[in-house]
C-alpha positions as CSV (number, residue, x, y, z in Angstrom):
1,X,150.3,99.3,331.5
2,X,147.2,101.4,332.5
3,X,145.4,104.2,330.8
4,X,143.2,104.4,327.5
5,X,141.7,106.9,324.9
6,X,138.1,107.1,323.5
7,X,137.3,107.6,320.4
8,X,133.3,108.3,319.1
9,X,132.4,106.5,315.8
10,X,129.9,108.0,313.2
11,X,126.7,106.1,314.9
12,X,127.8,107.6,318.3
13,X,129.4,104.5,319.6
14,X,132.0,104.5,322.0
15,X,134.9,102.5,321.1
16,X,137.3,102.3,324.2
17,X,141.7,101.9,323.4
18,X,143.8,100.3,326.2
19,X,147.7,100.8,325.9
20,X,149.3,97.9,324.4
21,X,152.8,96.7,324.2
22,X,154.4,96.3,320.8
23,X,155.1,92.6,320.0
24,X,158.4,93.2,319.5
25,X,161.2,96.1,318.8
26,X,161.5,95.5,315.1
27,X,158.0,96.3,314.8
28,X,158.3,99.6,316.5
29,X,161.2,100.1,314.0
30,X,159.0,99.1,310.8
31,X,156.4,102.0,312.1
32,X,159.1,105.1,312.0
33,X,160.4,103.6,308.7
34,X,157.3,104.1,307.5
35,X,155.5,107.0,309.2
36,X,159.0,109.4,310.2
37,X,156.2,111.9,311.5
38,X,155.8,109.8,314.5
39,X,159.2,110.9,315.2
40,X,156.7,114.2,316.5
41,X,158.6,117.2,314.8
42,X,155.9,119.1,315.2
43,X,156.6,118.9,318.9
44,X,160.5,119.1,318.6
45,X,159.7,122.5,316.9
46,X,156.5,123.8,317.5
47,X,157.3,127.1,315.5
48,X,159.0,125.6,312.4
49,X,157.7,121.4,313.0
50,X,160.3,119.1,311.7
51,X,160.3,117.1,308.4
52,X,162.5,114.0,308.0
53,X,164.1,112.3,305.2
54,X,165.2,108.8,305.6
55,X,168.3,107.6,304.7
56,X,168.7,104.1,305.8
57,X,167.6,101.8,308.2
58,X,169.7,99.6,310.6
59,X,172.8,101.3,309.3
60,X,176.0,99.0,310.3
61,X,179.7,99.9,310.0
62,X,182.7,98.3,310.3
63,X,185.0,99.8,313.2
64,X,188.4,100.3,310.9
65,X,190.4,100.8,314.0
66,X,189.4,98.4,316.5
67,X,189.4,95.5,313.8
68,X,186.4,94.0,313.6
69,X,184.1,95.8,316.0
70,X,180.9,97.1,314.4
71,X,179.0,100.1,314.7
72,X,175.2,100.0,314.7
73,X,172.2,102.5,314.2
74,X,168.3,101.7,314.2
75,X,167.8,104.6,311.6
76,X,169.4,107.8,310.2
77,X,166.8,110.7,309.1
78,X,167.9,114.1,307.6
79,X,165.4,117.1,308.7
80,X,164.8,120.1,306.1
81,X,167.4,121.9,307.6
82,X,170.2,119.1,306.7
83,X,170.7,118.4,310.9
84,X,171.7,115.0,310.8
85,X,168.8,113.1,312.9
86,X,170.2,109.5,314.4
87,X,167.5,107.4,316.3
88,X,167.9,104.7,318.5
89,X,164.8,102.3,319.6
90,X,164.6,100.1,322.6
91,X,161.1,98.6,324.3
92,X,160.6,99.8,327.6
93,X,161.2,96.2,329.0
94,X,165.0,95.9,327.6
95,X,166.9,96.0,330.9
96,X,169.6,97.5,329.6
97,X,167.7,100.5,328.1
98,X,169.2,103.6,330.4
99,X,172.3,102.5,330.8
100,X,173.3,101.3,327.3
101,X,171.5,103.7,325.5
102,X,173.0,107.1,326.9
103,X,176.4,105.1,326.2
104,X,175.2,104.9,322.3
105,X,174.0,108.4,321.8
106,X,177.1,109.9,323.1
107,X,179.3,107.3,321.0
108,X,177.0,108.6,318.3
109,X,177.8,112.0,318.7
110,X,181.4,111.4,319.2
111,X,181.8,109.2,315.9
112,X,179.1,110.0,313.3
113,X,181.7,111.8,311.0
114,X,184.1,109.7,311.4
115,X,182.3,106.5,310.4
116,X,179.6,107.9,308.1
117,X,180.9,109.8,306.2
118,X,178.9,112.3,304.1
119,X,179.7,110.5,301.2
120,X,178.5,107.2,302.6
121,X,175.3,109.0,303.8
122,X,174.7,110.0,300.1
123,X,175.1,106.2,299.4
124,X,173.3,104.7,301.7
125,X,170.3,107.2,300.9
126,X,169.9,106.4,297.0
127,X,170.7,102.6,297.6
128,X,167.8,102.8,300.3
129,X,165.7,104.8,297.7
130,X,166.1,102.1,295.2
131,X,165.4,99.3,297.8
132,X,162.3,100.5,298.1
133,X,161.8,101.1,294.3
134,X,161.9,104.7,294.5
135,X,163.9,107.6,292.5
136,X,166.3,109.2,294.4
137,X,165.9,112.9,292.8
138,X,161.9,112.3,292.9
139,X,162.4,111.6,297.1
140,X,164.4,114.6,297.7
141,X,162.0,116.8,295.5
142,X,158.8,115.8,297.5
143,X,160.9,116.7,300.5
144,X,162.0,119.6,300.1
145,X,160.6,120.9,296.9
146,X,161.6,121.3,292.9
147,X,163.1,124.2,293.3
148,X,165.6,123.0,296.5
149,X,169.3,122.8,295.4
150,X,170.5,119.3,295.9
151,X,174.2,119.5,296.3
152,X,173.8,122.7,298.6
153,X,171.9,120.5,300.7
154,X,174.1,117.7,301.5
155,X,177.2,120.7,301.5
156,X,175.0,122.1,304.9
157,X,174.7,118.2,306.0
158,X,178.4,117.9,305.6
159,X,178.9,121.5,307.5
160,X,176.4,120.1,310.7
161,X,178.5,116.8,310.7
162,X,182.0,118.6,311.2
163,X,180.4,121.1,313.5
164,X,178.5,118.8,315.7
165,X,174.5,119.7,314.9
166,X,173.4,116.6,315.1
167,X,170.2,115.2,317.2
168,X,170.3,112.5,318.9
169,X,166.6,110.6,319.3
170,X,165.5,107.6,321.7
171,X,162.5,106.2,321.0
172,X,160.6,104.0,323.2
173,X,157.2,102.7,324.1
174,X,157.7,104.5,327.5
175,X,160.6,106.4,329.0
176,X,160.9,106.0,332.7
177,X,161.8,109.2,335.2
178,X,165.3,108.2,335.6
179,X,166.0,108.1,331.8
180,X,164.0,111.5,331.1
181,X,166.1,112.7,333.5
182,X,169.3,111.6,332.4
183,X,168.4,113.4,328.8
184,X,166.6,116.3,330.2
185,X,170.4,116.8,331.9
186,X,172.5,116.0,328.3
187,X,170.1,118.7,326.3
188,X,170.7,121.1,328.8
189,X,174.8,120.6,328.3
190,X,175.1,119.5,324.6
191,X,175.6,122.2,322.2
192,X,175.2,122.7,319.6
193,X,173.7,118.8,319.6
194,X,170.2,117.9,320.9
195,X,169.4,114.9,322.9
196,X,165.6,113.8,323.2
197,X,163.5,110.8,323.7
198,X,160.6,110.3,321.8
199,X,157.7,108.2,323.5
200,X,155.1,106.2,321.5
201,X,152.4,104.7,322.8
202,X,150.2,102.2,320.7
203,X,146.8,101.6,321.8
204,X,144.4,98.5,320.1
205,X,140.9,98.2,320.3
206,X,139.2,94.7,320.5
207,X,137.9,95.1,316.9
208,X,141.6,95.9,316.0
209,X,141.7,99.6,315.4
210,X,145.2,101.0,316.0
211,X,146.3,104.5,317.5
212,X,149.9,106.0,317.8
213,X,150.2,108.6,320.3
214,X,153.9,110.1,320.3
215,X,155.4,112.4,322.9
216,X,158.6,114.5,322.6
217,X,160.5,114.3,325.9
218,X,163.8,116.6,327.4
219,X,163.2,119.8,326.0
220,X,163.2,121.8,329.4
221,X,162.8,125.9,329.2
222,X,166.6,126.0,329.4
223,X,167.5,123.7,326.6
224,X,164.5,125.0,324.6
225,X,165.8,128.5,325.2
226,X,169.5,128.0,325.1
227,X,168.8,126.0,321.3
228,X,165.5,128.1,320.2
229,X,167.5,129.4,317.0
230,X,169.3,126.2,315.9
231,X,166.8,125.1,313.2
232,X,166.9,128.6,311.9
233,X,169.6,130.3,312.0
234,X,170.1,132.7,308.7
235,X,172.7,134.8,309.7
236,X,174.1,137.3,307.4
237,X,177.8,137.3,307.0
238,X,179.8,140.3,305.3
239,X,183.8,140.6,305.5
240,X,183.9,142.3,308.8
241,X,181.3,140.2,310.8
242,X,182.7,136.7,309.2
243,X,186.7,137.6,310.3
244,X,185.5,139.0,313.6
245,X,183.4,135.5,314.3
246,X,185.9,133.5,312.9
247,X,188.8,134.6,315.1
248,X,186.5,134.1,318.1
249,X,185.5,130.9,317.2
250,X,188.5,129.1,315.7
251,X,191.4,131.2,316.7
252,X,193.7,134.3,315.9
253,X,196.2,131.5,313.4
254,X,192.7,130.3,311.5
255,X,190.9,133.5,310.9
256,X,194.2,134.8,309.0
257,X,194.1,131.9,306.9
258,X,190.7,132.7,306.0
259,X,191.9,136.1,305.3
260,X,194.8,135.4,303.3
261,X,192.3,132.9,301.1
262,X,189.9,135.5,301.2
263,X,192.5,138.4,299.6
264,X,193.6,135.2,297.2
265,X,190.2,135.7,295.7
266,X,189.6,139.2,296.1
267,X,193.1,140.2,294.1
268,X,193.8,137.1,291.7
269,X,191.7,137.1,288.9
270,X,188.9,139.8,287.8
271,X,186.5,136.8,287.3
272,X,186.7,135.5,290.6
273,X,184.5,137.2,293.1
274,X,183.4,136.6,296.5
275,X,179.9,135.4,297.3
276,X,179.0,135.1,300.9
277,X,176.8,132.3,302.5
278,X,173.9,132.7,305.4
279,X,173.6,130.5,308.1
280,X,175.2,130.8,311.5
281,X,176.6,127.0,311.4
282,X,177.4,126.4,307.7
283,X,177.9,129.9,306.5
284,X,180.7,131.8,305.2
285,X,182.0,133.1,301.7
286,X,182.2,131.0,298.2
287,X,185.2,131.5,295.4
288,X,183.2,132.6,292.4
289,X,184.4,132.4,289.1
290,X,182.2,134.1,286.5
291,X,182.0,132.3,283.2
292,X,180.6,134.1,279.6
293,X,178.6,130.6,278.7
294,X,177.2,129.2,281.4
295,X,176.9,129.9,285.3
296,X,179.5,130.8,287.5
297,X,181.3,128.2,288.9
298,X,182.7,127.7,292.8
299,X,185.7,126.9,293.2
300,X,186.0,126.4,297.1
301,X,183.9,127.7,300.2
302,X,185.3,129.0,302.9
303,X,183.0,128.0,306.3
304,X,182.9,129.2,309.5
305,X,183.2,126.3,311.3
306,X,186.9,126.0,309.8
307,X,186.9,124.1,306.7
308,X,187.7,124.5,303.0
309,X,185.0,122.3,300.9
310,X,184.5,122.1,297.1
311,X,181.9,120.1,295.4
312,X,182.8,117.2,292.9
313,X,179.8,117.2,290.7
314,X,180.5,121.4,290.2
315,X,183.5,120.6,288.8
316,X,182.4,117.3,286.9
317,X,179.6,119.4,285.1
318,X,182.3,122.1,283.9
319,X,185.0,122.2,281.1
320,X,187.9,120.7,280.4
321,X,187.2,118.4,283.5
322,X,183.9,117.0,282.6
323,X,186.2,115.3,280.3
324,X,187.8,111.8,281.6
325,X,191.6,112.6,281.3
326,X,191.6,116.3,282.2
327,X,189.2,114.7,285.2
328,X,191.8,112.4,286.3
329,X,194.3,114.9,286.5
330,X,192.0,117.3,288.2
331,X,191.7,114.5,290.7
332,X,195.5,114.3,290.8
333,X,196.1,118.1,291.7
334,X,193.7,118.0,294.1
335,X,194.9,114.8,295.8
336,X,198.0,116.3,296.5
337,X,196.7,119.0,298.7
338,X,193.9,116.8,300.6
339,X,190.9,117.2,298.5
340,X,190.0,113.3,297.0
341,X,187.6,113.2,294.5
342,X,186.1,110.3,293.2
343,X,187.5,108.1,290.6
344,X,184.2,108.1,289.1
345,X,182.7,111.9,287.7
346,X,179.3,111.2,288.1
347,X,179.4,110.0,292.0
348,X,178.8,113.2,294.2
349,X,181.5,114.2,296.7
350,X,182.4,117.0,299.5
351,X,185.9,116.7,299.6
352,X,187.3,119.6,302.2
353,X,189.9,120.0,304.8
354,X,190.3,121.8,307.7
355,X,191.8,125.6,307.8
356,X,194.0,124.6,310.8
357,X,196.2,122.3,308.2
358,X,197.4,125.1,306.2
359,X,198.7,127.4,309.0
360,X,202.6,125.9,307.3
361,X,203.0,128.8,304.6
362,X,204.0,126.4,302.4
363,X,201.5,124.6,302.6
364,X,198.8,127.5,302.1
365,X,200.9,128.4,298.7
366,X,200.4,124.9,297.1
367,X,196.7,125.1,297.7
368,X,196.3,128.1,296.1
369,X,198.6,127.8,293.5
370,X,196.5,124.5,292.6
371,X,193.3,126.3,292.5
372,X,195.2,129.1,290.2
373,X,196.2,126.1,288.3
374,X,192.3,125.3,288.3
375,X,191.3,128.6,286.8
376,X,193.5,128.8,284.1
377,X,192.4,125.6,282.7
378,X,188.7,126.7,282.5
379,X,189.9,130.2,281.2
380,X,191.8,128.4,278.3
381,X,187.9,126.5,277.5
C-alpha cells in the first residue's frame, strides 16, 4: 500500500498517516458494528445521507431445504427508510474476494425473505439490543425519533423484503478495478435493489493515532439516475391511480382482487372505511374500522406490491382478542386462510399473503367472510 494524509496538530506540527492494513477481517467487522456511519450514507445519498440501525451481527441460518447447509451474513442494518441493508466484509488480500463475493450478494438478494424472515429480523434485533445491554424501544427512538410508529416501520421493512428493495454492501479495505467493475455493472441492472462496495481505508500514525477514510463505490450517473427516487418515494395513491398501477404491475387477475377487497370494504359495514397509504413501494389502501372508545383499528392492508398484511400486535391491543381464549381462536380463523399469528400476543408479527392466492372465488369468500367474522366480534365489545 502507498499513499498518506496529513493532519496539523494545535502547536503546528505535522503528523504524517501512511495506509495500513487491518490485522485481521474481524476487526474491520468490530469497527462497522460500532460506527455504522462508516458504512458512508452520506455518500450513498448525498441529498437525504443514510442512517442505519443494526440488527445483528454475523447472522447464521440454517438452510431448511438443503439439510444442513448454513447461511451466513457479516451484518444486517435497516436504514430510516426500512430498506433492508445486508453487508458483506472481505480484506482486500482474500483470494477469493471477486468471485465469491458477487456469488453471496446475489444469493442474498435471491434468499433474504425466505430465510429471514421479518419476524426473525425483529428477533434478532431486540436479542442483539439486549446483548449489548440496551432497550430495544429506547434504540429505535434515538433512531428514528419518539414520535416514529414502530409497527409501521417494520410493516414497510416487510413490504421492501417481498418487493426486492434491498441493498446489497461490500465492504473492503480496497476494491480492485475488476470488482468495481463487476458492481458498477449489477447497480446498473438490479432494480429495484442496489449493489455497492464500500471502501475503508485505515491509516496509523507512529504515535498511534487512527483515521478511517470510507469511500462509496458503483453508483455510476446511470444507476444513480435510474434509482435517484428509491429512498424517497412518497407517492400519493387514490382509487383510480392505485387500480391503474396495480394492473400494470401485477396483472389484469390481481388488480380485480384488489378491487373486489376494496368494494368488500367500501360496502360492508358503515364503520369500515378505506384509508390509503403513500409510498411507491409499500403503499396502497388500509381496512379501517372506526371504533367509539379508542382508535380505529386495521384490519388488513392492501399493498401494491401484491400482498394482504395485518399486524398482530393491532389486533393483540384490541377487544375481545386481547384476551387469551378469544386470542387463540382469532389465531385459529386466521390460520385457516394463511395468516399465522403467534402463539404468544405479546410477540409482534406481519402475517400476509400474496393477492395472487385468492384468484379461486372460493377462496376470496373465506377470507372475507373471516374478517366479517373479525368485525362482528369487536362490534359485540
Amino acid at each position: 500500500m502507498s499513499g498518506g494524509i496529513y493532519l496539523i496538530q494545535d502547536d503546528d506540527r505535522l503528523v504524517e498517516m501512511t495506509e495500513q492494513a487491518y490485522e485481521t477481517e474481524d476487526r474491520l467487522q468490530e469497527l462497522l458494528e460500532k460506527y455504522p456511519q462508516l458504512l458512508a450514507g452520506d455518500q450513498i445519498d448525498r441529498a437525504t445521507p443514510r442512517r442505519w440501525l443494526l440488527i445483528s451481527r454475523e447472522i447464521t441460518t440454517n438452510l431448511e431445504e438443503e439439510g444442513s447447509g448454513r447461511w451466513a451474513l457479516a451484518h444486517l442494518f435497516l436504514d430510516q427508510d426500512a430498506i433492508p441493508t445486508l453487508v458483506e466484509v472481505r480484506r482486500s488480500s482474500d483470494s477469493r474476494i471477486r468471485r465469491e463475493i458477487i456469488g453471496e450478494m446475489l444469493d442474498y438478494a435471491a434468499n433474504v425473505l425466505v430465510y429471514w424472515p421479518m419476524e426473525s429480523i425483529i428477533t434478532q434485533f431486540e436479542a442483539n439490543c439486549r446483548e449489548q445491554g440496551r432497550d430495544p424501544e429506547q434504540v429505535f427512538e434515538k433512531f428514528l425519533g419518539t414520535d416514529a410508529e414502530e409497527e409501521q416501520f417494520w410493516q414497510k421493512v416487510k413490504t421492501n423484503l417481498q418487493a426486492g428493495k434491498i441493498r446489497l454492501v461490500f465492504v473492503s479495505d480496497e476494491v480492485s478495478s475488476e470488482l468495481r467493475r463487476v458492481i458498477e455493472f449489477l447497480n446498473e441492472q438490479m432494480d429495484p435493489a442496489e449493489v455497492v462496495a464500500v471502501e475503508i481505508k485505515q491509516y496509523v500514525s507512529e504515535d498511534g493515532l487512527q483515521t478511517l477514510v470510507p469511500r462509496v463505490i458503483g453508483q455510476t450517473a446511470e444507476a444513480t439516475q435510474k434509482k435517484a427516487s428509491a429512498t424517497r418515494e412518497r407517492r400519493r395513491w387514490d382509487e383510480i391511480s392505485f387500480f391503474e398501477e396495480m394492473k400494470a404491475r401485477r396483472g389484469r387477475d390481481e388488480a380485480e382482487i384488489a378491487r373486489k377487497i376494496h368494494k368488500w370494504v367500501e360496502n360492508k359495514y358503515p364503520e369500515l372505511e378505506i384509508q390509503w397509504v403513500t409510498g411507491d413501494t409499500y403503499g396502497g389502501f388500509a381496512a379501517k374500522l372506526a371504533q367509539k372508545s379508542r382508535k380505529s383499528l386495521e384490519l388488513f392492508r392492501i399493498g401494491i406490491s401484491g400482498y394482504l398484511e395485518i399486524s398482530s400486535s393491532s389486533y393483540a391491543s384490541n377487544a375481545p382478542f386481547d384476551s387469551e381464549e378469544n386470542w387463540q381462536e382469532l389465531r385459529g380463523r386466521l390460520s385457516s386462510i394463511g395468516l399465522a399469528l403467534p402463539a404468544d400476543r405479546t410477540e409482534r408479527r406481519l402475517p400476509s399473503i400474496r393477492l395472487s392466492t385468492l384468484l379461486d372465488e372460493e377462496t376470496l369468500t373465506q377470507v372475507l367472510e373471516t374478517f366479517d367474522w373479525v368485525v362482528l366480534q369487536i362490534k359485540a365489545n
